[in-house]
C-alpha positions as MATLAB code, in Angstrom:
seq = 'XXXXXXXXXXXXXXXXXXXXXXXXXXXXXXXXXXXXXXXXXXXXXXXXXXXXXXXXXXXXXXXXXXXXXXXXXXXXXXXXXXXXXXXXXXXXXXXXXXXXXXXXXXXXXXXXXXXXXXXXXXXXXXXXXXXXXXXXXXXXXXXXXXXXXXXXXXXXXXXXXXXXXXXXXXXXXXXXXXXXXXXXXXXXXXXXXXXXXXXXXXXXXXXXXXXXXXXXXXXXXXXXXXXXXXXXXXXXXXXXXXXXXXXXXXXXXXXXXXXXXXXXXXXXXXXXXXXXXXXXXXXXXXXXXXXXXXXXXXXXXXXXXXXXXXXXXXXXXXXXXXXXXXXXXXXXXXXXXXXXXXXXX';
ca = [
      74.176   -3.104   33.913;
      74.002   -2.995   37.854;
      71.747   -0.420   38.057;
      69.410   -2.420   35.248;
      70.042   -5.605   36.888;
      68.870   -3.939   40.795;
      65.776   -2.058   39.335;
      64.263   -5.188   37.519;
      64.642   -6.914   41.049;
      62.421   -4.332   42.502;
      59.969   -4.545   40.290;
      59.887   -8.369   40.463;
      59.397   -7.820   44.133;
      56.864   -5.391   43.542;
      54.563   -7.270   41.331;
      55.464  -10.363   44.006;
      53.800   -8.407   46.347;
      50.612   -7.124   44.499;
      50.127  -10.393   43.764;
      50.261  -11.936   47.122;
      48.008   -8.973   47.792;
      45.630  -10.023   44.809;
      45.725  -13.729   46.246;
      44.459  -12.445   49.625;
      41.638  -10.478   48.563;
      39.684  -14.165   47.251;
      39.366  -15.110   51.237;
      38.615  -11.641   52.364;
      35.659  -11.181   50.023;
      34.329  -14.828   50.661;
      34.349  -14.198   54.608;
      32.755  -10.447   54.307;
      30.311  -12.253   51.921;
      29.051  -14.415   54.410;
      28.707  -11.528   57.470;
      26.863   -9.341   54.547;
      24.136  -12.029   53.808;
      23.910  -12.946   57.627;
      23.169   -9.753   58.696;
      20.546   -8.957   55.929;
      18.763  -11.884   57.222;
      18.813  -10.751   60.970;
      15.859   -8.581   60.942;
      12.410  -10.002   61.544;
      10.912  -11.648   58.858;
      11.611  -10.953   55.167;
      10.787   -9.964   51.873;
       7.509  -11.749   51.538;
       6.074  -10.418   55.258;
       7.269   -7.206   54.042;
       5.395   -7.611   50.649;
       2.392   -8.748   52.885;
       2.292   -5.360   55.446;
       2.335   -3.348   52.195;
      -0.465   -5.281   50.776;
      -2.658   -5.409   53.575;
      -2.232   -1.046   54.037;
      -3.556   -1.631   50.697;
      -6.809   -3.508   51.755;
      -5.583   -7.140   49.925;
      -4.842   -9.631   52.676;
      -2.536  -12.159   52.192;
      -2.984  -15.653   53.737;
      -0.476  -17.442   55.497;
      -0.919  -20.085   52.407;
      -0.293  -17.501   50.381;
       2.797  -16.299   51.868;
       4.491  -19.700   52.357;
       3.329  -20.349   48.266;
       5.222  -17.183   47.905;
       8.335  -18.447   50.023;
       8.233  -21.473   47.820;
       8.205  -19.753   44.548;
      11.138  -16.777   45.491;
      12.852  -19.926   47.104;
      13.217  -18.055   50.552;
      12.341  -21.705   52.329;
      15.615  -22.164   52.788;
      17.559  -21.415   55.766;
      20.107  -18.266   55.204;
      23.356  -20.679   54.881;
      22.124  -22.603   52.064;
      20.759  -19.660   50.152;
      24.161  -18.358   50.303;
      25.697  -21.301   49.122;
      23.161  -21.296   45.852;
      23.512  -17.643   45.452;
      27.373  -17.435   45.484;
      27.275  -20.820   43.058;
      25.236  -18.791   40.580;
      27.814  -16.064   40.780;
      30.725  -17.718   40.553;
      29.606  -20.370   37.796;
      27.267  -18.304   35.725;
      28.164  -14.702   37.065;
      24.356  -14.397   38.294;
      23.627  -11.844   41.646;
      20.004  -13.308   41.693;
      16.868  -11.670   41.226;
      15.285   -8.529   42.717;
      12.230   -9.470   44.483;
      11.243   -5.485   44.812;
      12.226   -4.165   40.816;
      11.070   -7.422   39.613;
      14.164   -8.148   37.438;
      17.373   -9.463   37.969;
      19.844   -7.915   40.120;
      22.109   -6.625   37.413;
      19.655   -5.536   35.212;
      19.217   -2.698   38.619;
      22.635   -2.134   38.895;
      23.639   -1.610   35.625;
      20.985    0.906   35.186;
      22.117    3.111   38.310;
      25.419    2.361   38.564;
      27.209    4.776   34.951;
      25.621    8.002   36.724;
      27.274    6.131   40.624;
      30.473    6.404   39.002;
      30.487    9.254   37.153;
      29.345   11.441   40.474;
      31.527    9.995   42.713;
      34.943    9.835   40.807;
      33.893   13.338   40.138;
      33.773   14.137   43.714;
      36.864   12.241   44.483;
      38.691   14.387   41.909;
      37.119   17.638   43.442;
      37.848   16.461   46.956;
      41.578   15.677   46.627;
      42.370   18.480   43.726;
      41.034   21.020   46.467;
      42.298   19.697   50.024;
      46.175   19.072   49.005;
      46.712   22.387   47.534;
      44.845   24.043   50.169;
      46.521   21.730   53.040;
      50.088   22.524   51.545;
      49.322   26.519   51.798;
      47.415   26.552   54.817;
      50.923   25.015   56.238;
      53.651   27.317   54.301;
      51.229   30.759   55.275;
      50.252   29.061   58.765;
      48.312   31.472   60.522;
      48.299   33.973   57.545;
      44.406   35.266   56.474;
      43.997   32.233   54.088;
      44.927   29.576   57.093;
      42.248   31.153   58.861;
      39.825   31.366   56.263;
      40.113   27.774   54.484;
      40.163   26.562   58.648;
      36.717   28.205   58.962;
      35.136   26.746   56.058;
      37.023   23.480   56.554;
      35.397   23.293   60.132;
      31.904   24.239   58.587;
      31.997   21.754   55.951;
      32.822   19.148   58.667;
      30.204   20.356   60.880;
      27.603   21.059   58.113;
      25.059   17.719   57.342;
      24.677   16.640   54.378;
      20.944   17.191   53.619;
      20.859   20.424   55.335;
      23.716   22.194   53.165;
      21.508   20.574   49.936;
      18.771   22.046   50.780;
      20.555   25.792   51.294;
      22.180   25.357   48.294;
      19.004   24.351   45.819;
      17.070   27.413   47.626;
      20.051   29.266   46.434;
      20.301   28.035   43.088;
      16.779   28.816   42.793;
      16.457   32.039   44.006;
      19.292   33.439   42.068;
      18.874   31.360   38.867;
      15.771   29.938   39.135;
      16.530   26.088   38.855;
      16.893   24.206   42.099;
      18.605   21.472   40.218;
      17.312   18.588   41.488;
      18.429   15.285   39.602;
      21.397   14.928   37.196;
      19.201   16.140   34.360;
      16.628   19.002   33.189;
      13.517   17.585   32.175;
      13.750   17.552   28.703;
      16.970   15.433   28.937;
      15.771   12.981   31.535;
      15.386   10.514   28.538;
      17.052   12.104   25.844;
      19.763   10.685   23.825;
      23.438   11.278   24.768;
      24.568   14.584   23.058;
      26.806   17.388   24.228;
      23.830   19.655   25.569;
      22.620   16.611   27.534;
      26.608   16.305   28.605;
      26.525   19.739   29.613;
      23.321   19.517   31.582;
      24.529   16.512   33.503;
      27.651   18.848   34.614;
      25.660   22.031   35.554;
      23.361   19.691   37.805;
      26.272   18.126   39.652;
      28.083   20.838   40.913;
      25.440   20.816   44.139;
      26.070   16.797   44.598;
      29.772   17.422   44.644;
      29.998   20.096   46.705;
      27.681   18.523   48.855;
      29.263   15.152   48.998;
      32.316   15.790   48.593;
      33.116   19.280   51.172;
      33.258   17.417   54.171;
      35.640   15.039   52.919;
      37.803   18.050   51.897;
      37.506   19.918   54.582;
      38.685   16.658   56.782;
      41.543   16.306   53.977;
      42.799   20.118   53.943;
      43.526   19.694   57.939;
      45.737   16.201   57.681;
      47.197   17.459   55.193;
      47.914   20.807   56.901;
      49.197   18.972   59.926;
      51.256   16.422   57.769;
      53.314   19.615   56.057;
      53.983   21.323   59.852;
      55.559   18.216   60.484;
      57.695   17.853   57.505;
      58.759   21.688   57.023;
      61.478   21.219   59.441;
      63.064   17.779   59.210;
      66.575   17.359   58.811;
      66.376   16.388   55.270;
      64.230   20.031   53.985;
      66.609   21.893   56.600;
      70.019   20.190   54.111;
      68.245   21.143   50.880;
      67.790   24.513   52.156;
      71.433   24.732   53.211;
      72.494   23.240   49.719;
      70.735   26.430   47.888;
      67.686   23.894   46.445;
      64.642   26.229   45.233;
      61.924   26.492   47.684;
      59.269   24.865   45.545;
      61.592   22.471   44.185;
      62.414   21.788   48.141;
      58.446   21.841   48.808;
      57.533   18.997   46.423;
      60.306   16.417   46.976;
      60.600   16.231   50.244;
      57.652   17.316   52.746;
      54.629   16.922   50.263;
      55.891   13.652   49.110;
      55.892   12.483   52.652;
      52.874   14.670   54.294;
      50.963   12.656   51.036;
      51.336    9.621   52.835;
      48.513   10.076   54.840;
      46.096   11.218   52.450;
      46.803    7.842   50.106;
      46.276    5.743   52.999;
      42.276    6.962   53.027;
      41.821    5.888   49.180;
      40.394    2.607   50.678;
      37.482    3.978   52.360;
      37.057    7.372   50.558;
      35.622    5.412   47.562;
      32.971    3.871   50.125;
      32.339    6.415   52.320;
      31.491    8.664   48.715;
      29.226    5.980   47.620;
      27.504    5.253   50.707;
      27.940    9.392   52.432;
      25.707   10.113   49.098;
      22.463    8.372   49.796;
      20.791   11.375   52.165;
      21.888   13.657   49.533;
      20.752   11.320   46.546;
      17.588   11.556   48.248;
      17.278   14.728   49.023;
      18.631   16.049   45.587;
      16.314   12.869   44.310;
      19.994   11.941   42.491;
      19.278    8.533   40.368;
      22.075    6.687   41.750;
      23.099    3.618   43.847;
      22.628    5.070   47.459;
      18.597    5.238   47.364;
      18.492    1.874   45.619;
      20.411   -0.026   47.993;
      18.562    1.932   50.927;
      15.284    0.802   49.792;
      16.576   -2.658   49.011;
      17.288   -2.878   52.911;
      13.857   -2.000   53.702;
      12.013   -3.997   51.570;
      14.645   -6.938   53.099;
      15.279   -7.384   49.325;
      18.469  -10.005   50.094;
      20.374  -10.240   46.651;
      20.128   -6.767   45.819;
      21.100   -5.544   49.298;
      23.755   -7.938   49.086;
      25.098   -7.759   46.037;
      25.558   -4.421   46.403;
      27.047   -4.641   49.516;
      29.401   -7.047   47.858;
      30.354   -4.383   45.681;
      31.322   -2.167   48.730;
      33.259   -4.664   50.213;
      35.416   -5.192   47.153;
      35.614   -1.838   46.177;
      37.418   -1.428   49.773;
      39.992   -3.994   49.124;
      40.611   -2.771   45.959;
      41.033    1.042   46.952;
      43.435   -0.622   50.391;
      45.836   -2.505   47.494;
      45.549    1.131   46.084;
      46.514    2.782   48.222;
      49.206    0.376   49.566;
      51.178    0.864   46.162;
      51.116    4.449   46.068;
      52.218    4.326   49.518;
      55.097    1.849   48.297;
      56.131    4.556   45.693;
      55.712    7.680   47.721;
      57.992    6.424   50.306;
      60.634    4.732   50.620;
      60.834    3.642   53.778;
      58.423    1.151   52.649;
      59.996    0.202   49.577;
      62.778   -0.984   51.987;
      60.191   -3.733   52.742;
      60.318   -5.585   49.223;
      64.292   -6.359   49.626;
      63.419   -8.534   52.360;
      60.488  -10.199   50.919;
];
C-alpha cells in the first residue's frame, strides 16, 4: 500500500512538472515569435521591391504608384509591429498563418502540401541516425581500439568532415553508374503523381536511402563518438565494478548501468536534432531536388515572403521546445539523479 501510495506521488509530481513545462512554452513561443518576424523584416525592402527587380529583368517596369497600390492591397503599409499583432490575431482566433505572397495561396495550403514527405524523411533519418550511432558508440567503447573502433572512427570522422551536397552528388553518380538511376526526388517519374499504392510506397523508400544517408551520417557520426566517450566513462564506475563482483552477466551489467547513463547525453540533443534535420536538409533537398520544406522556406526568405518565412520558422521554434520537454522526460526516466528533483518540487 506504501509502495502504491509513494509511486502515485511521483507521478503526480511528474505530470506537475510537464505541466509547468507545458505552461512555459506559451511565453517562449510568443517572444521567439516576435524576434522571427523582426528579423524577416530587417533586410532592405520587401516582398513587393522584390516582386518589382524580378519584373523589371523581365522588361515590365513597375511604377512607384504601382508598388505602393501593391503595398496597399498585400497590406505591407504597415509598420512590422502591427503586422505582427494582425497576423498572430488571425492565428490565434481563426488559426490563419496568412497568405503567401510568392505561391499565391495561403500559407497552409504550402505547408500542408510539403510538409507529409518533411516528416516522413526526417523521422526516417532520425530513426537511422540514432538506431546506428548507439549500437556503434556502445561497441566502439567495449572493443576500444579493436579493428571496428578504428574503422567506425574513420568513417565517423568522414561523415563529419564530408558536406552535405558534395557526398549527394558522389552518391547519385554512384547510383547511376552502377544502377542506372541517380535518384533524384522521392519518386520515379511515373509515380510523381500517381495514386498511393504499395509500388509507389516502395519507390518512395528506394529514393530515400541517398537523403538519409546524406542527412542523417553526420549526425551519426557526431552521435557514435559521445556516445563512445559516454560508455569509457561509465565502464568503470563503482556501481558496474559491484555488479561485476556480484557475478551479474556482462550484457545484463552493460544495459543497466553504463548505457542507461552514457544515454543521457544523446537524449539531451532530441531538442535540436529535430531542427537541425529539418533545416541541415535544405542543400541536400536542393541538390537531390527533394520536394520538401527546406527549399520552400529558403526561397520564401528570398523572395522576403514574411508569413511563409515566418510561419515556418514558427514551426522550428516550437518544434525545439517540444523536442527540449522531450528530451527533459526521458532524461527524468533514464536517471535518477534527476528524478530526485520531483520530491522537492
Amino acid at each position: 500500500m506504501a509502495a502504491s501510495n509513494e509511486a502515485g506521488r511521483k507521478e503526480s509530481k511528474m505530470l506537475q512538472y510537464i505541466l509547468r513545462r507545458i505552461i512555459l512554452v506559451i511565453p517562449v513561443v510568443i517572444f521567439i515569435s516576435i524576434i522571427v518576424f523582426y528579423i524577416i523584416q530587417l533586410p532592405a525592402g520587401d516582398y513587393v521591391s522584390n516582386y518589382a527587380a524580378k519584373m523589371a529583368v523581365a522588361g515590365d517596369v513597375m511604377t512607384q504608384q504601382d508598388m505602393d497600390e501593391m503595398r496597399v492591397s498585400l497590406k505591407l503599409d504597415q509598420p512590422w509591429f502591427i503586422q505582427y499583432l494582425v497576423w498572430m490575431k488571425n492565428i490565434i482566433l481563426h488559426f490563419d498563418f496568412g497568405y503567401s505572397f510568392s505561391y499565391n495561396k495561403p500559407v497552409m495550403a504550402v505547408i500542408q502540401q510539403y510538409m507529409a514527405l518533411t516528416i516522413i524523411v526526417s523521422l526516417v533519418t532520425m530513426a537511422f541516425t540514432y538506431a546506428v550511432a548507439i549500437p556503434i558508440g556502445i561497441y566502439c567503447a567495449v572493443r576500444q581500439y579493436s579493428l571496428g573502433d578504428y574503422i567506425y572512427s574513420a568513417i565517423g570522422f568522414l561523415g563529419m568532415a564530408t558536406p552535405h551536397f558534395l557526398l549527394a552528388i558522389i552518391l547519385m553518380y554512384l547510383s547511376y553508374v552502377y544502377f542506372g538511376d541517380p535518384l533524384l526526388g522521392l519518386f520515379s517519374s511515373e509515380y510523381a503523381n500517381a495514386g498511393w499504392s504499395m509500388n509507389k510506397v516502395f519507390d518512395l523508400l528506394k529514393h530515400m536511402i541517398i537523403p538519409v544517408l546524406v542527412i542523417g551520417l553526420a549526425n551519426t557520426a557526431e552521435l557514435i563518438r559521445v556516445m563512445r566517450g559516454q560508455m569509457l566513462d561509465e565502464l568503470n564506475k563503482p556501481n558496474v565494478v559491484t555488479a561485476r563482483s556480484k557475478g551479474l552477466s556482462e550484457t545484463k551489467i552493460l544495459l543497466k548501468y553504463p548505457t542507461r547513463a552514457a544515454l543521457n547525453p544523446i537524449v539531451s540533443t532530441i531538442g535540436w536534432s529535430l531542427t537541425s534535420i529539418f533545416t541541415g536538409s535544405t542543400i541536400t533537398a536542393i541538390v537531390l531536388n527533394l520536394p520538401i520544406q527546406g527549399p520552400v522556406m529558403y526561397n520564401a526568405l528570398l523572395a522576403q515572403d514574411m508569413y511563409l518565412a515566418g510561419t515556418w520558422l514558427l514551426f522550428m521554434a516550437v518544434l525545439t521546445v517540444i523536442g527540449t520537454l522531450i528530451s527533459d522526460i526521458l532524461l527524468a526516466w533514464l536517471d535518477p539523479k534527476i528524478r530526485t528533483e520531483f520530491r522537492g518540487m
